[in-house]
Legacy VTK file of the C-alpha trace (Angstrom):
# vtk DataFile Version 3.0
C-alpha trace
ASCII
DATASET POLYDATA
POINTS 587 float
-8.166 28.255 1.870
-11.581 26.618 0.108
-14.340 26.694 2.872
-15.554 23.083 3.578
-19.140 23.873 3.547
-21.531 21.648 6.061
-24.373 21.491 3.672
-23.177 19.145 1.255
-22.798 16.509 4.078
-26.059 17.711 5.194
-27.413 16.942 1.764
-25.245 13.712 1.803
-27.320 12.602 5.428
-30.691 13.021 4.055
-29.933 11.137 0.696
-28.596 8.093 2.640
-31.677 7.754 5.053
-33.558 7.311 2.007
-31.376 5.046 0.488
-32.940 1.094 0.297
-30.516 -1.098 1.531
-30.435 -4.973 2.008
-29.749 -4.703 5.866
-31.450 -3.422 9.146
-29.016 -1.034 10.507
-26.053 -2.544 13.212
-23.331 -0.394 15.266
-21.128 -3.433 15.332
-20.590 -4.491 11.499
-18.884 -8.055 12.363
-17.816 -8.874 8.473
-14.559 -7.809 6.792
-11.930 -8.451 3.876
-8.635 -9.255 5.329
-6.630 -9.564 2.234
-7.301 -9.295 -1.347
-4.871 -12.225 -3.587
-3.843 -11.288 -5.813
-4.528 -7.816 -5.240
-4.413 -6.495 -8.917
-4.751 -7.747 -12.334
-3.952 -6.155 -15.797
-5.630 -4.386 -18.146
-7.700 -6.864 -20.739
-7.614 -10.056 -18.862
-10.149 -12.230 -16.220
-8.291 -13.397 -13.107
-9.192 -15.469 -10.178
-8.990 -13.840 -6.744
-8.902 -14.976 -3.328
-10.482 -12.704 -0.622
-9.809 -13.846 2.783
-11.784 -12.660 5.907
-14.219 -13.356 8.491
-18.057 -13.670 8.036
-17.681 -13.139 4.281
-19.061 -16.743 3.362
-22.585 -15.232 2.344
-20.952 -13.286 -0.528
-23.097 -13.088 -3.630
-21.271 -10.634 -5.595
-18.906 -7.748 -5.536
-18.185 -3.959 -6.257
-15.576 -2.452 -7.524
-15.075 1.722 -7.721
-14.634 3.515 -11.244
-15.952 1.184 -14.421
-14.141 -1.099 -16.687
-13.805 -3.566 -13.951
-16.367 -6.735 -12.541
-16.463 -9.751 -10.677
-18.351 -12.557 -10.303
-18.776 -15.523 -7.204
-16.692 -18.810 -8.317
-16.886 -20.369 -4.318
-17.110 -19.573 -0.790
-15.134 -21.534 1.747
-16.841 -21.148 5.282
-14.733 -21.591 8.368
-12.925 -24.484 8.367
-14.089 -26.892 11.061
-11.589 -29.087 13.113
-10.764 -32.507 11.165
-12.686 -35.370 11.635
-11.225 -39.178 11.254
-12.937 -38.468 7.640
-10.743 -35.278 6.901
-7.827 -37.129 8.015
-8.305 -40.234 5.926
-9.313 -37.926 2.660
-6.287 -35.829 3.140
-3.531 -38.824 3.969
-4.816 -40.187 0.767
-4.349 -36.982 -1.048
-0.621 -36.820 0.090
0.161 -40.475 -0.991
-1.173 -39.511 -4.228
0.802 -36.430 -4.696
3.865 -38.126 -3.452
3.329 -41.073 -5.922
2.909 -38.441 -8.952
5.926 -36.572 -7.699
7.978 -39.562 -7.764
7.181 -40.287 -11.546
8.761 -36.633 -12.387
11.913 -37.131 -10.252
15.125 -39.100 -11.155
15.188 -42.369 -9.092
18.918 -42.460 -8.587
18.841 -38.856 -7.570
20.534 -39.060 -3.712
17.662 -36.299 -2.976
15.454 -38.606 -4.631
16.236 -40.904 -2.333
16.086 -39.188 0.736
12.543 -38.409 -0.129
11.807 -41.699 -0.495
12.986 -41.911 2.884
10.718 -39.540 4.542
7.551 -40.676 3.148
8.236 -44.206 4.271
8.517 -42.475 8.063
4.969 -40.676 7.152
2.644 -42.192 10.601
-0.954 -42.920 9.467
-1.846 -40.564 11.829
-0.440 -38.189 14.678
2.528 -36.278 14.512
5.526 -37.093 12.477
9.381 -38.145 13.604
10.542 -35.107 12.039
10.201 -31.463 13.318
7.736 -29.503 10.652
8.347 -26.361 12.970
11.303 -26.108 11.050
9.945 -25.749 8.403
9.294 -22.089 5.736
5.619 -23.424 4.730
2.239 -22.155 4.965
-0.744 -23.775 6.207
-3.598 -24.658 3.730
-7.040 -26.001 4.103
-8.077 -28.610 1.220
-9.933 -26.506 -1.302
-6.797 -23.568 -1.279
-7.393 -21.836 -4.830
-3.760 -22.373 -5.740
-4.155 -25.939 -5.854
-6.850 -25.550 -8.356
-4.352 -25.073 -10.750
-2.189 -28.426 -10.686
-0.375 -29.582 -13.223
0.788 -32.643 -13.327
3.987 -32.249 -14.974
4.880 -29.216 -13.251
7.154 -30.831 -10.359
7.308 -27.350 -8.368
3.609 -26.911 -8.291
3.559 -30.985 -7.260
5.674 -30.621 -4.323
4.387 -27.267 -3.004
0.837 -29.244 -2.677
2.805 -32.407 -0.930
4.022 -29.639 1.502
1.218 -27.744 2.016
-0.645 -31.005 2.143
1.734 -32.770 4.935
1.028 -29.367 7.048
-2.427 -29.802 7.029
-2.600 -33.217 8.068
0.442 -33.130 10.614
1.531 -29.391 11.730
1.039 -27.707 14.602
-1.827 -26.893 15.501
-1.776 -23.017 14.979
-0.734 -23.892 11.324
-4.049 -26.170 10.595
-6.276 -23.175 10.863
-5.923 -19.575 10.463
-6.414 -16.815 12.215
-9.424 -15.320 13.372
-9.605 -12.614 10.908
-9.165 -15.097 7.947
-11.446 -17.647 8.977
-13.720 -17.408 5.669
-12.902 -17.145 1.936
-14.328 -16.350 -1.324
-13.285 -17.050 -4.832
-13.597 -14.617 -7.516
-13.646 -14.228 -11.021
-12.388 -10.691 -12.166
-12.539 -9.277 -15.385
-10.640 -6.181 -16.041
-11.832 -4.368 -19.286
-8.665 -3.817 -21.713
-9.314 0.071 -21.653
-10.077 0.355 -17.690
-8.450 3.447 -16.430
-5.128 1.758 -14.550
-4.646 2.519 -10.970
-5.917 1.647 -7.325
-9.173 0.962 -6.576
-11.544 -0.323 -3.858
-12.889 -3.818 -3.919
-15.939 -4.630 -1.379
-17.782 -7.759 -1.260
-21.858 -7.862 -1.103
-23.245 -10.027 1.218
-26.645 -11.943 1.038
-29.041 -10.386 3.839
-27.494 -7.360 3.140
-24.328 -4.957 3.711
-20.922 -4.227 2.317
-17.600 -5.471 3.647
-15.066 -2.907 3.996
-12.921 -1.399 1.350
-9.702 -3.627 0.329
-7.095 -2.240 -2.342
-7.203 -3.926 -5.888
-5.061 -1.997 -8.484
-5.627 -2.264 -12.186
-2.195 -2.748 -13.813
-0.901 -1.939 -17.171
1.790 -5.164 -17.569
1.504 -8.594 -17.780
1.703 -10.453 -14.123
2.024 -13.463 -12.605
1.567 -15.071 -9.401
4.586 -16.773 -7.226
4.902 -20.249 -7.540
6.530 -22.122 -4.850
8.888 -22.849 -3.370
10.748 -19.908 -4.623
14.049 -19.749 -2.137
17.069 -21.524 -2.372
17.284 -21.439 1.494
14.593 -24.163 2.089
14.938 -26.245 5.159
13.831 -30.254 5.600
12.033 -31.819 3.403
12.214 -29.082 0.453
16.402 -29.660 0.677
16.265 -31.801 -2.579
14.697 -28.842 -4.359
17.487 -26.265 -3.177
19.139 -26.973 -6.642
16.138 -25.814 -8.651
15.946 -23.962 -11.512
13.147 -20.832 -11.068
11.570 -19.205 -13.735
12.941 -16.240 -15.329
10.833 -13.407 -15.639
11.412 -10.956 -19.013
10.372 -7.535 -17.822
8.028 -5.666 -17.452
6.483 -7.833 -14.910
4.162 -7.803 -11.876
4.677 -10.353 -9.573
1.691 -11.556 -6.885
2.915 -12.855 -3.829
2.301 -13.271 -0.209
4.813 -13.658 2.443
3.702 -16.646 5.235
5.443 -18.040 8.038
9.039 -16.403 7.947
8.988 -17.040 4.127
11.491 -15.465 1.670
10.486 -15.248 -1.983
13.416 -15.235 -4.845
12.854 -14.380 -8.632
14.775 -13.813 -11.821
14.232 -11.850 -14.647
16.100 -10.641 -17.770
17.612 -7.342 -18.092
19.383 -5.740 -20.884
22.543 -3.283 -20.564
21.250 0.180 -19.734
17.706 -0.259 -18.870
16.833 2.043 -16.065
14.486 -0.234 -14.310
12.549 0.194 -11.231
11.409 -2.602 -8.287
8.682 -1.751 -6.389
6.684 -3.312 -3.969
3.283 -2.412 -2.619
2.852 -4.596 0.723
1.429 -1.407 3.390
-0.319 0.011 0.311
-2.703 -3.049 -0.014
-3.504 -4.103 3.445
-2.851 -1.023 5.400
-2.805 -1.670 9.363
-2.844 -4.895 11.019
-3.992 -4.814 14.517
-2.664 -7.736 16.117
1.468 -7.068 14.572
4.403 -4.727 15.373
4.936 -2.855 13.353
0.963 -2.650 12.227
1.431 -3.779 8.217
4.266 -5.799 6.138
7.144 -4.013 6.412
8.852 -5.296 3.347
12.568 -5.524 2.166
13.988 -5.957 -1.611
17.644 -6.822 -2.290
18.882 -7.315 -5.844
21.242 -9.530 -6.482
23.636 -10.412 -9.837
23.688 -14.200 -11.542
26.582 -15.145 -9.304
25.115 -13.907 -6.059
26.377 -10.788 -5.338
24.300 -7.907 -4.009
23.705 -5.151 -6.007
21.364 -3.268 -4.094
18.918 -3.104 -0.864
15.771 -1.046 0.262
13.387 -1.263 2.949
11.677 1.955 2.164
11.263 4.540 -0.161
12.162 8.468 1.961
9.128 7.853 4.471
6.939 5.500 2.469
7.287 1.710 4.089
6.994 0.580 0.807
10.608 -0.345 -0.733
11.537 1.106 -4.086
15.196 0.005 -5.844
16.492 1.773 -8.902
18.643 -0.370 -11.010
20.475 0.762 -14.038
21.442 -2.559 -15.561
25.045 -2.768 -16.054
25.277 -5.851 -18.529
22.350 -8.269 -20.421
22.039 -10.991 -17.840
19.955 -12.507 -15.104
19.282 -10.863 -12.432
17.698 -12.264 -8.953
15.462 -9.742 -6.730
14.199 -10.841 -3.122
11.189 -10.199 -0.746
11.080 -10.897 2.494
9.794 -9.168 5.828
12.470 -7.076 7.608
11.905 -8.601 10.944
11.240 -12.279 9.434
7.799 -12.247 10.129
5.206 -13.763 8.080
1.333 -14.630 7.432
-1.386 -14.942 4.960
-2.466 -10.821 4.840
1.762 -10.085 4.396
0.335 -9.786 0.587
2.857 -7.868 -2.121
2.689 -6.697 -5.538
6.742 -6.201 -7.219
6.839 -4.664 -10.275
10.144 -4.735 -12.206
9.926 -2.422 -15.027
11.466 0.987 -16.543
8.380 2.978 -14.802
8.257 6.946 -14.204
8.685 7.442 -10.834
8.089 11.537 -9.488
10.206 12.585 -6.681
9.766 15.955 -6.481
6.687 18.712 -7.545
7.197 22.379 -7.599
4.794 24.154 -6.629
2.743 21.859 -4.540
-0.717 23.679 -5.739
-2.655 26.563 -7.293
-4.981 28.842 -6.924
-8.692 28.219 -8.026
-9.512 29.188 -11.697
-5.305 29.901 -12.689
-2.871 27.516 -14.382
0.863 27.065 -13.617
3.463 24.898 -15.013
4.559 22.217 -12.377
8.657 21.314 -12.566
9.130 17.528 -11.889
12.137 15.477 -10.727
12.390 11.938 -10.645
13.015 8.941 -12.154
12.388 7.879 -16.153
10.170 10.631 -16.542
9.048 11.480 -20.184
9.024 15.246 -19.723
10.328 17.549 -16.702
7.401 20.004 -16.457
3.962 19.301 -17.234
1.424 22.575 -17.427
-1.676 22.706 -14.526
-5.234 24.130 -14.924
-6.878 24.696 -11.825
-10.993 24.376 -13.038
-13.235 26.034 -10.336
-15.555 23.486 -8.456
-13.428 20.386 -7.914
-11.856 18.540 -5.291
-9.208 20.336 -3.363
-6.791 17.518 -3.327
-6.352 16.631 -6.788
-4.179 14.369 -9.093
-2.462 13.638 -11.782
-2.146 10.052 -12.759
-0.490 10.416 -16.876
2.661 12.115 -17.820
3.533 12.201 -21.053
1.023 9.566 -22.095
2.545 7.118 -19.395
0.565 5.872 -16.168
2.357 6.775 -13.037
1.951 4.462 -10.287
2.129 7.122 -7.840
0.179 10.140 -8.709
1.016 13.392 -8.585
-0.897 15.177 -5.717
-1.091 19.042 -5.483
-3.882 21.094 -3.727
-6.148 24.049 -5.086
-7.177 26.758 -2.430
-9.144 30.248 -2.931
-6.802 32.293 -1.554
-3.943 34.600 -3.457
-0.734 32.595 -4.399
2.719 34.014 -4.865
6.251 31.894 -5.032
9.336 32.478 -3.054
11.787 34.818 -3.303
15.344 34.355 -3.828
17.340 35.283 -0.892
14.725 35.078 2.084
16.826 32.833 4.011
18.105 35.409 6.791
15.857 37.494 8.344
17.113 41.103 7.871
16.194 39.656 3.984
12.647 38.341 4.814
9.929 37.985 1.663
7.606 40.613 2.652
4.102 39.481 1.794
0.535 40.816 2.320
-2.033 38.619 3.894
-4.038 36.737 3.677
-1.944 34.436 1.283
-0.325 31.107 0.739
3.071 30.386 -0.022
4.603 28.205 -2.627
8.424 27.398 -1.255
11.155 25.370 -1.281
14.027 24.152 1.583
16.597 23.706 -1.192
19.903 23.474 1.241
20.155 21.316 4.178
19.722 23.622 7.214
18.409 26.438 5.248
15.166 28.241 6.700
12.747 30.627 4.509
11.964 33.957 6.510
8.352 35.734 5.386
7.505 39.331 7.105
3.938 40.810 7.298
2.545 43.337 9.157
-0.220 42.335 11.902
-2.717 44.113 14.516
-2.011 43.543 18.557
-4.857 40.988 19.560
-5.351 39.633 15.589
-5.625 35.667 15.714
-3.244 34.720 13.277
-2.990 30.747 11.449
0.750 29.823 9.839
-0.819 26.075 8.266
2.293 24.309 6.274
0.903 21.509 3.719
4.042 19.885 2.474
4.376 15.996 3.751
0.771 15.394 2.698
1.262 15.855 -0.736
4.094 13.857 -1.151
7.048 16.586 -0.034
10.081 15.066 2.310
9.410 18.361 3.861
9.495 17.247 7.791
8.235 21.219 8.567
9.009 22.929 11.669
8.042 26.622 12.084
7.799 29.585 13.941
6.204 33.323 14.838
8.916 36.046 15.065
8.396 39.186 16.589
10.055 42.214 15.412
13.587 41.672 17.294
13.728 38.102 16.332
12.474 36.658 19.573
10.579 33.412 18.874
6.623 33.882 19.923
5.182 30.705 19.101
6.524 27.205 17.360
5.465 24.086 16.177
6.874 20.978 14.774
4.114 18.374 14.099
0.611 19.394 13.634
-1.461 19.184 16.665
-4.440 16.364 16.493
-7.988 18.198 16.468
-9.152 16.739 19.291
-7.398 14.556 21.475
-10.484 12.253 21.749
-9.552 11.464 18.289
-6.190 11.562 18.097
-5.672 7.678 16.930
-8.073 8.987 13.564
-5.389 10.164 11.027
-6.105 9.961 7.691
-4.558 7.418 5.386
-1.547 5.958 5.476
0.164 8.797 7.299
1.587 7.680 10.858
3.836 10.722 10.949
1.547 13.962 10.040
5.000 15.851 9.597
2.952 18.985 8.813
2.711 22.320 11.105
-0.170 23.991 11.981
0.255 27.202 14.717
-2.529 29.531 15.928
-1.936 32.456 17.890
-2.720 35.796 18.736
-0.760 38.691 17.793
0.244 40.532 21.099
1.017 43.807 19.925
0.751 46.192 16.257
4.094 46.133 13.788
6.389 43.882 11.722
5.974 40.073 12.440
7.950 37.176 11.099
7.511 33.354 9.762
10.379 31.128 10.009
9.934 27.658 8.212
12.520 24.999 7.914
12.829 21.314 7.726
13.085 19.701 11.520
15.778 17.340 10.113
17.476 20.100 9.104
17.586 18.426 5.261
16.498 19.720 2.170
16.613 19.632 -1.521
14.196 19.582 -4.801
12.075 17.397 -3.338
11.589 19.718 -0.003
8.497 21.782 -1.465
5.653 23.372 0.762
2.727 25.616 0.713
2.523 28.051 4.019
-1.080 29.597 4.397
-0.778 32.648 6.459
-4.358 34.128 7.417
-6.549 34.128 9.926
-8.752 30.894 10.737
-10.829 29.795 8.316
-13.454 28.085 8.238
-12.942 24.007 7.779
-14.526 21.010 8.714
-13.262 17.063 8.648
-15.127 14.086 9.287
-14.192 11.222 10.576
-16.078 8.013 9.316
-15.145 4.457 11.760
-16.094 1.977 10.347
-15.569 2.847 6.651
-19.207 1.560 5.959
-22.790 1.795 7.544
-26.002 -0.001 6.955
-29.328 2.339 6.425
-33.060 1.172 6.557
-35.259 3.471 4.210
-36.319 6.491 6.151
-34.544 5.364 9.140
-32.133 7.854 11.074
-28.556 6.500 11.737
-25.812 8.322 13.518
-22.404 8.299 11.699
LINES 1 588
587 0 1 2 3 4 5 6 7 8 9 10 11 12 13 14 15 16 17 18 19 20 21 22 23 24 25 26 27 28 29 30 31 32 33 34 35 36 37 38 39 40 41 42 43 44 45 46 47 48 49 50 51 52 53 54 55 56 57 58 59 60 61 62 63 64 65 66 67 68 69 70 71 72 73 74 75 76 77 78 79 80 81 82 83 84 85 86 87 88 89 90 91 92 93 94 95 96 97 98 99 100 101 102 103 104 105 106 107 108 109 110 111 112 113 114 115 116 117 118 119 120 121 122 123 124 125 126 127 128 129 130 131 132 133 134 135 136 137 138 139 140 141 142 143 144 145 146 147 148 149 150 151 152 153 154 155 156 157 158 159 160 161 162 163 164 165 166 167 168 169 170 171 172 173 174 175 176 177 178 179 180 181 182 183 184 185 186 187 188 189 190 191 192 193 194 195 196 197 198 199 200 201 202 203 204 205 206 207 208 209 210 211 212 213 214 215 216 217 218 219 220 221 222 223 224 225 226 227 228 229 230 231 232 233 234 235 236 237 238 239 240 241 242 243 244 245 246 247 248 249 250 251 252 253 254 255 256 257 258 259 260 261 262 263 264 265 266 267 268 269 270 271 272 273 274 275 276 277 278 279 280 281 282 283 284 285 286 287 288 289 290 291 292 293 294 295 296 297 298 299 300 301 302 303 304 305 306 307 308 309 310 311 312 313 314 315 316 317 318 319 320 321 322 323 324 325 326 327 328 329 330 331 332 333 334 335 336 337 338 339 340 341 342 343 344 345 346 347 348 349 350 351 352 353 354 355 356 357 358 359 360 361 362 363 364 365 366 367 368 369 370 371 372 373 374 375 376 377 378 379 380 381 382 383 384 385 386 387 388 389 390 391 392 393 394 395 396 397 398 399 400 401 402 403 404 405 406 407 408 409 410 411 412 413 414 415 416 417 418 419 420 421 422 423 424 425 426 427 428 429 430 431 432 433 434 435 436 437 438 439 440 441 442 443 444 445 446 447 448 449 450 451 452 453 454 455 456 457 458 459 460 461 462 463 464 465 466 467 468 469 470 471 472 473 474 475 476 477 478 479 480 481 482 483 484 485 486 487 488 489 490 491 492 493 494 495 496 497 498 499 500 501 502 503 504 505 506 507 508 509 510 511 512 513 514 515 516 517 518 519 520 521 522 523 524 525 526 527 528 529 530 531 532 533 534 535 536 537 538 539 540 541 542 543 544 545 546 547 548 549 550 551 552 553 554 555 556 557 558 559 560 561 562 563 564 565 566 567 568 569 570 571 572 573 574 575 576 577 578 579 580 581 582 583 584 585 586
């Protein structure tokens, strides 16, 4: 196992006191990105984004991690202050002049037409209307929203979505006039991405005038074209939007990355073209790009696709992908055709950080990695499983000095849109042996060591034998779940007789003062760790296992058995600090 050596961090402290930064140092950093919109762009092309957050008005630029990628300030939008008989008038006028330019694009003897008509007659010059907007699917929107930047005149969709939005402003509830807290403050961007900027995630912070960094929100450079949502986009509209229930959406050709966000209850519907036998994949990213929300149960978007044919029928339905929250559908098209694909939140929820990115295209997807690492300064062939992959095994050189989580992001000259993780560790490496799955037929191994394995049957448990010292500490440290495996690991110490010594399912927190700080996205750290000392001299034995009791290809662990080693983790809340030159600052 590599030593995580304190100096570097050392080193790291000393550099950062010196560093010359904008801002006199604060405990309490009060500004932060909420949600990034759209949260990605493609290679080669400029895009405007929408950050949304609090305190953020003083932007005057923004950073991006790895190259190829910039931005620069188009607006800021400070909080939005209650309206004013001025607002009000400005606004009201705005909505008659939408409605009168919607009018001109809609047929007059239309019966929906008509009942249109009917509703903007009832339209009070001021208070609340005679109809219930509660009702109603639709977003709030303050009068310089970026979307609306975009009119177009002719574009009856885009027409009415601003009447609605508009109507809200001036005569919705209250809690739908301004947002919340957290999203109090916006700023426009202009982002180029370069056309040869190395695809994938990376973080966007904003710079602030007076100084300081917000924190880290996901923006992922994408490799096909996208577009962003254009509403209304459900045939299941309520109210006023009932004339536009018999609209005709866009159809999408694929590949395609669609931007959306998911407000108020809302349900977004799109079409795209498929030809027979295209082994396409949908994806959504919704917890990937705004990872906890504090004030919502569960904490992030819990998204939901179903797939549907041209006549309605479901074809499919996810709402998560093994243990990732993120939904994933495979769809091997069964005839050229339309096809419809819907997003919505699984418990009907909705609000302006619910922000998505669906991708509809024939993209690899890797299931399953075997092994899950290598030792320092060797090379190994990895065997893949999966979905559209270009090649089944792809050969691994481990080069001294790197990270010890590292990963793969090409295969076969394609960009995977979930990399391949697998560790590197100093210790000696050996793969399991057929047959160890009883334990009169244990692998015997000689320690210290880690363990490349598989749970390849549901139920099935790997047995490992070594021979120990009677008061020996002795570490059995399972990394499976964290590098992608659907290993759920469960294991155990075995004296000689078979009695069970010591066993653990999940991997204990390292200090329960900080048990709330995982790392990442992982809420379940499905990994084992056990530590114990050996009570007597002779044969000892390891029994891992899935605690589901499932397993498969995609089951794969690595078992360190040693004794401790050396390893330190740090913890870093909030992901940012502000340093005065040659102050001292405790992180």
């Amino acid at each position: 196992m590599r030593p995580r050596s304190l100096v570097p961090l050392l080193c790291l402290g000393l550099l950062l006191a010196e560093a010359t930064l904008l801002a006199q140092p604060s405990r309490k950093v009060p500004w932060r990105n909420g949600f990034v919109l759209p949260a990605g762009a493609q290679q080669g092309t400029t895009t405007e984004v929408w950050v949304s957050g609090r305190q953020i008005n003083r932007c005057i630029g923004a950073v991006f991690t790895g190259s190829g990628i910039s931005a620069k300030v188009l607006d800021t939008f400070p909080n939005p202050r209650p309206l004013d008989q001025l607002d009000r008038y400005t606004i009201r006028t705005r909505v008659e002049g939408v409605a009168a330019r919607l009018l001109e694009t809609l047929d007059p003897e239309a019966p929906d037409t008509k009942v249109f008509v009917e509703l903007l007659k009832r339209l009070p010059k001021d208070g609340r209307p005679p109809w219930t907007l509660e009702d109603e699917t639709v977003p709030y929107v303050w009068p310089r929203y970026w979307h609306l930047r975009k009119i177009a005149e002719e574009d009856t969709y885009l027409l009415f979505d601003e009447f609605r939005r508009l109507v809200y402003q001036l005569y919705g509830p209250p809690q739908w006039r301004r947002p919340p807290d957290a999203l109090l403050e916006n700023v426009l961007l202009e982002v180029t991405v370069e056309p040869n900027a190395e695809p994938g995630d990376r973080e966007l912070r904003l710079m602030l005038a007076g100084g300081g960094l917000t924190n880290p929100m996901y923006f992922q450079v994408g490799i096909h074209p996208e577009v962003f949502e254009i509403e209304p986009n459900c045939r299941e509209s309520h109210g006023i939007a009932d004339y536009m229930n018999n609209f005709e959406p866009k159809v999408y050709d694929v590949p395609v990355v669609i931007n959306g966000q998911i407000t108020h209850s809302d349900i977004d519907q799109f079409r795209f073209r498929a030809k027979k036998g295209q082994n396409l994949v949908l994806k959504a990213q919704a917890r990937q790009l705004v990872p906890y929300l504090a004030d919502a149960v569960p904490g992030w978007f819990a998204a939901v696709l179903t797939l549907f044919d041209a006549n309605g029928k479901e074809l499919g339905y996810a709402d998560c992908f093994h243990f990732d929250p993120d939904p994933v559908l495979y769809f091997t098209v069964p005839e050229d055709g339309e096809y419809m694909v819907e997003i919505r939140d699984s418990l009907f929820r909705g609000r302006e950080d619910f922000v998505y990115r669906l991708t509809i295209a024939p993209t690899p997807v890797v299931e399953s990695v075997f092994p899950l690492g290598l030792r320092e300064g060797t090379s190994t062939t990895f065997t893949l499983g999966g979905r559209n992959l270009p090649v089944n095994e792809i050969a691994v050189e481990a080069v001294p000095g790197l990270e010890h989580i590292r990963e793969i992001t090409q295969l076969g000259g394609q960009w995977l849109p979930s990399p391949i993780r697998f560790a590197v560790d100093t210790l000696p490496e050996v793969i399991e042996a057929d047959g160890n799955n009883v334990l009169a037929s244990a692998q015997p191994v000689t320690l210290p060591l880690i363990v490349n394995g598989r749970i390849m049957q549901p139920g099935e448990y790997d047995f490992y034998r070594f021979d120990g010292k009677e008061g020996d500490t002795m570490v059995l440290d399972v990394t499976a779940r964290s590098l992608g495996s659907l290993l759920d690991s469960r294991i155990a110490l075995l004296d000689a007789s078979g009695k069970v010594l010591a066993e653990n399912d999940d991997r204990p927190a390292l200090n329960e003062k900080y048990q709330s700080l995982r790392l990442g996205l992982q809420t379940h750290d499905a990994d084992s760790y056990l530590m114990t000392t050996l009570p007597s001299t002779g044969p000892f034995f390891v029994r891992i296992g899935d605690a589901q009791r499932n397993g498969g290809p995609a089951y794969g662990y690595r078992l360190r058995i040693s004794s401790p080693e050396p390893e330190v983790v740090v913890y870093s809340t909030p992901p940012r600090h502000q340093l005065v030159a040659g102050g001292i600052f405790p992180i």
